[in-house]
LUMMIBA-939253 format. One line per 5 residues: number of its first residue (from 0); their letters; for each residue x, z, y of N, C-alpha, C. Coordinates in Angstrom, 1 decimal. Example, Ala and Ser with C-alpha at 12.3 -4.5 7.8 and 13.67 -1.06 7.14 Angstrom:
BEGIN
0) AS) 13.2:7.8:-5.7:12.3:7.8:-4.5:13.2:7.8:-3.3; 12.8:7.1:-2.2:13.7:7.1:-1.1:12.9:7.9:0.0
***
This chain:
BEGIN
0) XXXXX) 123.4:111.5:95.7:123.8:111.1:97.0:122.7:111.2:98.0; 122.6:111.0:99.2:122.4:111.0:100.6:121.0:110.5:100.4; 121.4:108.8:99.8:120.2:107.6:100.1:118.8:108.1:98.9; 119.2:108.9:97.4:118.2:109.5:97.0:117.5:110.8:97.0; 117.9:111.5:98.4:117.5:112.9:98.6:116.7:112.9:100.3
5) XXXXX) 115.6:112.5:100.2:114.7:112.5:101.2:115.1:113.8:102.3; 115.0:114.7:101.7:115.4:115.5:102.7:117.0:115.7:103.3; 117.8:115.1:102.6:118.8:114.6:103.7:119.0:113.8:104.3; 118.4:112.9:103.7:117.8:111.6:105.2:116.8:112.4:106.1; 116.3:113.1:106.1:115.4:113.6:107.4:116.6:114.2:108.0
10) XXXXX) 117.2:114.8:107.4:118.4:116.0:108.0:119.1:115.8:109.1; 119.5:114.0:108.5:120.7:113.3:109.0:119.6:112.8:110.6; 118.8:112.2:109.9:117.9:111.6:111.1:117.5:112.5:112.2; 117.2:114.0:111.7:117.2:114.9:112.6:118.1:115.4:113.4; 119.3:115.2:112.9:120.2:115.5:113.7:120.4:114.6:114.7
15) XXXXX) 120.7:113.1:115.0:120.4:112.2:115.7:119.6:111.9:116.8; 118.5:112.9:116.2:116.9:113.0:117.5:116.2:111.7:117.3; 116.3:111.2:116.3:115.5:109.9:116.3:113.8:109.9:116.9; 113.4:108.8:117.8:111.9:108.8:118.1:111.0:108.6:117.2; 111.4:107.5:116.1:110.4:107.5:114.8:111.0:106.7:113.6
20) XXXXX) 111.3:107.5:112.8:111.4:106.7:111.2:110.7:105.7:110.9; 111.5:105.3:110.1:110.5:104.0:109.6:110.8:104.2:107.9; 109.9:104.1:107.4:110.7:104.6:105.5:110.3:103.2:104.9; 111.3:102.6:104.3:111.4:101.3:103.7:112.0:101.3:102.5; 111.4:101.5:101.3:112.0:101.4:99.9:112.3:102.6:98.8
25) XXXXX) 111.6:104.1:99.7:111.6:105.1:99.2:110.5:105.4:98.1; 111.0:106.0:96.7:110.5:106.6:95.9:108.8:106.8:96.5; 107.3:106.6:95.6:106.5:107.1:95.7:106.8:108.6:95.9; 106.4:109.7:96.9:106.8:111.3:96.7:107.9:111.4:97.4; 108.9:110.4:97.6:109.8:110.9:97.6:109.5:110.6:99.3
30) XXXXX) 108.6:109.8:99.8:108.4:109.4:100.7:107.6:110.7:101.9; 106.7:111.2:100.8:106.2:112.5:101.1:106.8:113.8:101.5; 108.0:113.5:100.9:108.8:115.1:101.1:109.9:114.4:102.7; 110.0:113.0:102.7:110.7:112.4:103.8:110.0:113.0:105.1; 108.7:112.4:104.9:107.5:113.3:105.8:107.6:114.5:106.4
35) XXXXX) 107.8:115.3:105.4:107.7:116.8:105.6:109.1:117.3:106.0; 109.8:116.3:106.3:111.0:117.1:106.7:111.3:116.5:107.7; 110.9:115.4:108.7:111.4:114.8:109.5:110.7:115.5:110.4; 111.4:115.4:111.8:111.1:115.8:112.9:109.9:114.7:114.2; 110.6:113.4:113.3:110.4:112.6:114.1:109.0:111.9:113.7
40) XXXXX) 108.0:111.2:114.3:107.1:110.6:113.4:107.1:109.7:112.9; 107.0:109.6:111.6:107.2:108.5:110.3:106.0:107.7:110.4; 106.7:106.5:109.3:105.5:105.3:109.2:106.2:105.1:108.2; 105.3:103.9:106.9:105.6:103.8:106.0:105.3:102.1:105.6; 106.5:101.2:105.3:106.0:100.4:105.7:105.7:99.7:103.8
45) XXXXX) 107.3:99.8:103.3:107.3:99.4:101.7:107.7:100.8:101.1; 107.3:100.9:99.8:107.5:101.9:99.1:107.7:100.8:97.4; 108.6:101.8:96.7:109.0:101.3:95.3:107.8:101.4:94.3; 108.2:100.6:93.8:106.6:100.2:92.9:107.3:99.7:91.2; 106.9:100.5:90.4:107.6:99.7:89.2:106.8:98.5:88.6
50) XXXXX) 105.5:98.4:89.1:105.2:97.0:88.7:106.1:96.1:89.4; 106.7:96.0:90.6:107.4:95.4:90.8:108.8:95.3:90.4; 109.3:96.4:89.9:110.4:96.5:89.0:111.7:97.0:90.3; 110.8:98.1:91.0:111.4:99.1:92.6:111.9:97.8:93.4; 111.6:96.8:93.3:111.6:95.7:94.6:109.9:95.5:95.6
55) XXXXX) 110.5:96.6:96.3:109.4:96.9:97.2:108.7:95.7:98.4; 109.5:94.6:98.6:108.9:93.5:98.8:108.7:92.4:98.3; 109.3:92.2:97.2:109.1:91.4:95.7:107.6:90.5:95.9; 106.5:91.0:96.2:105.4:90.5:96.4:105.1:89.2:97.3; 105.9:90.0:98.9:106.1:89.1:99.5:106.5:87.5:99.6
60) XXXXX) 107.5:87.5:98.4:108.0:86.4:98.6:107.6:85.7:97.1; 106.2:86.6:95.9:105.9:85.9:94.9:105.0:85.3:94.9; 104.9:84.0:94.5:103.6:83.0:94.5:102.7:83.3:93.3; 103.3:84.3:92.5:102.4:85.2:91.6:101.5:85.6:92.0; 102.0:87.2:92.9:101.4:88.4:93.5:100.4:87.7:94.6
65) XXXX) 100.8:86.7:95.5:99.9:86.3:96.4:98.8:85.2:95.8; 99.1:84.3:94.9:97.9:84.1:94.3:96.7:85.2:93.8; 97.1:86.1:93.0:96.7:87.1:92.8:95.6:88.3:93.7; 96.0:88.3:95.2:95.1:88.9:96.0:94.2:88.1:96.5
***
């Protein structure tokens, strides 16, 4: 589908004319090819992490992870 093929999310987004992406939750790589295909300028804010178990803000809200830094 749509939500795990980076370059149809650019596709769709480029068709729209969007001013700037924002990529939240995408595949390490997968975020790279997001990049390369968008028209628009990207930013990257969370990306999926299997230490986190692909809950890309998981950290955020663990008294684990922030003890930890």
């Amino acid at each position: 589908g749509v939500p795990c093929n980076p370059s149809s999310v650019a596709a769709i987004l480029n068709g729209r004319k969007t001013d700037l992406n924002v990529v939240l939750g995408f595949c390490v790589g997968a975020d790279s090819i997001f990049c390369r295909d968008s028209h628009a300028p990207v930013t990257t804010v969370f990306l999926k992490d299997k230490s986190l178990a692909n809950n890309p803000i998981g950290a955020v809200y663990s008294d684990y992870y922030l003890e930890d830094i």
